[in-house]
C-alpha positions as CSV (number, residue, x, y, z in Angstrom):
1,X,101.2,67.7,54.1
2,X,98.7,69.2,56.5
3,X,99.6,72.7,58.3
4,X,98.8,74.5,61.0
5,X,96.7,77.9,60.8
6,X,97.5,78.9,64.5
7,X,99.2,82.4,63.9
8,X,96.1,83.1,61.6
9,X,93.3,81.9,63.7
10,X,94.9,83.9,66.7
11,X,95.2,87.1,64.4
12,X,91.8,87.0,63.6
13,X,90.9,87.0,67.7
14,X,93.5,89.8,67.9
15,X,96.1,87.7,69.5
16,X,99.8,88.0,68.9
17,X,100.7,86.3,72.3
18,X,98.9,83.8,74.3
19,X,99.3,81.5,77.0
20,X,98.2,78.0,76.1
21,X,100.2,76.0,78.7
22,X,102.7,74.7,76.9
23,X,106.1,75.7,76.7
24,X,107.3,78.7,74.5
25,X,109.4,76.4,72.0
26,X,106.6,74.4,71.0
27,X,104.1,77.2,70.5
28,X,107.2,79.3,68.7
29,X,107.2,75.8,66.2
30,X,103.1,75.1,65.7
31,X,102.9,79.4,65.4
32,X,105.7,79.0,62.6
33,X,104.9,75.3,61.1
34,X,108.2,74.6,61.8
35,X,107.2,71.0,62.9
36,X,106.3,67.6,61.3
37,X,104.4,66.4,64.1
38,X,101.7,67.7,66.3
39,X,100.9,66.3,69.7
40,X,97.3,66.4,70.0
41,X,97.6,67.2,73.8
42,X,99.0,69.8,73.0
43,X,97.2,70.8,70.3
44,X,93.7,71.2,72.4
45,X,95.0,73.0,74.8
46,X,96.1,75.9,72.1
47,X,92.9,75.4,70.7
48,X,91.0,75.7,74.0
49,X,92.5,79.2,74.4
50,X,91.8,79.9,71.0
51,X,88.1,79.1,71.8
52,X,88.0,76.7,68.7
53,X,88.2,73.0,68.2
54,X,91.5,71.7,67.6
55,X,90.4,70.5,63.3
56,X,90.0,74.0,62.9
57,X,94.0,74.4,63.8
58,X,94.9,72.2,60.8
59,X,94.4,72.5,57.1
60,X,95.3,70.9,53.8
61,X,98.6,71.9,52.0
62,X,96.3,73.4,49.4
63,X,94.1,75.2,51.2
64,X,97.4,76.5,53.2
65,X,98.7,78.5,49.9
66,X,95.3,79.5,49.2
67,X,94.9,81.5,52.5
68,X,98.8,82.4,51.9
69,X,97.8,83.9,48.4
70,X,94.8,85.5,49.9
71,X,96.9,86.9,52.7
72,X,99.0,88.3,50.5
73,X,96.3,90.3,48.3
74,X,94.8,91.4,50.8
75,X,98.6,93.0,51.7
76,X,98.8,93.9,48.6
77,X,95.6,96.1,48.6
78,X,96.4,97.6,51.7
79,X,100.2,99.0,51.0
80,X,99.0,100.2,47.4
81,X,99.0,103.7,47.4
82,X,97.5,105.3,44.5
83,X,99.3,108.6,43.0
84,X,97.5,111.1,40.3
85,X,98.5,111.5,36.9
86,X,100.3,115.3,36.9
C-alpha cells in the first residue's frame, strides 16, 4: 500500500507544525499514516504549503521502509558515541 512522506518532506523544510487549512485531526492522520484513504483536496492543499506537488507526498510501500531504514542509520550514526580503548 502506498504511504504518505508528509512528516519527512516537512522535516526536511524545517517544519514540525504547519497550517495547511485543514483541520488538525486529518493532518495529525496523513503526518502519522494513520489513514487508508487520502482526499486529494486535501492533499494539495498540504502540499501547496509544503511548496511541492502533491505525487511527491506519496510513496510506494517499499520505498517507505527504505527511507525508514535510512532514517534510522542515519539515527544511528548520530547517537553513536565512540569511547577509547583504556
Amino acid at each position: 500500500m502506498a504511504k504518505l512522506i508528509i512528516k519527512d518532506v516537512a522535516k526536511r523544510r524545517g517544519l514540525n507544525q504547519m497550517k495547511a487549512g485543514v483541520t488538525v485531526q486529518l493532518l495529525h492522520r496523513y503526518w502519522n499514516n494513520y489513514t487508508g484513504s487520502v482526499a486529494l483536496e486535501q492533499l494539495e492543499k498540504i502540499a501547496k504549503v509544503l511548496g511541492v506537488k502533491p505525487g511527491e507526498l506519496i510513496v510506494s510501500d517499499e520505498d517507505y521502509q527504505a527511507l525508514r531504514k535510512s532514517q534510522e542509520e542515519d539515527t544511528d550514526k548520530r547517537g553513536a558515541v565512540d569511547i577509547p580503548a583504556a
